[in-house]
N, C-alpha and C positions, 0 to 999 in steps of 0.2 A: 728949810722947814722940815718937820721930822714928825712922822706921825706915828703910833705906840700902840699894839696890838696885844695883850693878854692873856694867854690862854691854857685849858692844862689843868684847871682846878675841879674840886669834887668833892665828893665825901667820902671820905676814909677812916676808918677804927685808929684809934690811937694806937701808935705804935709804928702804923703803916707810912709810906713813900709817897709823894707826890713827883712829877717834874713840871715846873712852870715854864711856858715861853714866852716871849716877849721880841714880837717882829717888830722890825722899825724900820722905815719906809727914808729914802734922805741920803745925801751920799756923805755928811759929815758925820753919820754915826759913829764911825770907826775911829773919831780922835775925842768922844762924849765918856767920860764917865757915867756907869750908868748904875741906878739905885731897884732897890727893891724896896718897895714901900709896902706897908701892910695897916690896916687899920678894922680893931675889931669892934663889935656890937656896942654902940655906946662910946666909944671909946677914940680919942685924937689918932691921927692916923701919924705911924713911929717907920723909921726907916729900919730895916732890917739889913738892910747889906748893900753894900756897894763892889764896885769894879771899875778900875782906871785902864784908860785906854792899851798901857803897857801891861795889863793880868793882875794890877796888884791888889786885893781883895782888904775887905776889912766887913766884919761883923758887930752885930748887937750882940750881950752879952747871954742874951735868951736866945741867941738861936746857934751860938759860937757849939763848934763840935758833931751841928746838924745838920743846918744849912752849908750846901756849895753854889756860889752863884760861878757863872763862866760864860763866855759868848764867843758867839763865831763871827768873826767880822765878816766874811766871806760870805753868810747865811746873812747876815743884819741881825742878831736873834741873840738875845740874853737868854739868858736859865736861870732858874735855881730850882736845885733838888732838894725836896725835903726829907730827913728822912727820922724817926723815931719820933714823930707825927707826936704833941700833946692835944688836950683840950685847948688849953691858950693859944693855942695858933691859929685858932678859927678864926678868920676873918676877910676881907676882902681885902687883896693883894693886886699890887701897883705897879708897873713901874713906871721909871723916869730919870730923868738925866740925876747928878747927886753935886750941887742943890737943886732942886727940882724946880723947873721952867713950868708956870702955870698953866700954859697955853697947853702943854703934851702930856696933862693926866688925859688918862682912857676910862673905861667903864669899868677895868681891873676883873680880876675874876673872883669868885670866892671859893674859899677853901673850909671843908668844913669838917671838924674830925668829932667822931663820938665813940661814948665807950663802950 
C-alpha cells in the first residue's frame, strides 16, 4: 500500500519557480514509476511528467524545457521544479504512480501563477 503526499504549491508571478513534493509512504515506492499529474480550472486532469524507477524521465510537450521531475528513493519523495512559471499552469497538481492507481490520488496541491 503507498500513500502520496503533495506539497510545495502557491502563488507565483509568471515567470517565477515553484518546487513541488511528493512523499510516499510504502516500501515499494522505489521500483513505481511515478507521474506528475496536473489538472486545471475546468479542465480533464493531463499528466505532465513522469519518472521510471531507473531516472528515465519523459514530458508533455507544454512543460518540456521547464519542468524537471527527479526523486530520492532514499527520501520516498518525487519533485518537480517548475520553472518560467506560465498562466496555463495553474492548476491543481497530482501525483501518482504512471498509469495512475485510483486508490493513491491525494488532495494534490494547487499551483497558481498570475501576471
Amino acid at each position: 500500500q503507498v500513500a502520496l503526499v503533495e506539497s510545495g504549491g502557491g502563488l507565483v508571478q509568471a515567470g517565477g519557480s515553484l518546487r513541488l513534493s511528493c512523499a510516499a509512504s510504502g516500501s515499494i515506492f522505489s521500483i513505481l514509476t511515478m507521474g506528475w499529474y496536473r489538472q486545471p480550472p475546468g479542465q480533464e486532469r493531463e499528466l505532465v511528467a513522469f519518472i521510471t524507477s531507473t531516472g528515465r524521465t519523459t514530458y508533455a510537450d507544454s512543460v518540456k524545457g521547464r519542468f524537471t521531475i527527479s526523486r530520492d528513493s532514499a527520501k520516498n519523495t518525487v519533485y518537480l521544479q517548475m520553472n518560467s512559471l506560465k498562466l496555463e499552469d495553474t492548476a491543481v497538481y497530482y501525483c501518482n504512480t504512471n498509469p495512475a492507481t485510483v486508490h493513491y490520488w491525494g488532495q494534490g496541491t494547487q499551483v497558481t501563477v498570475s501576471s
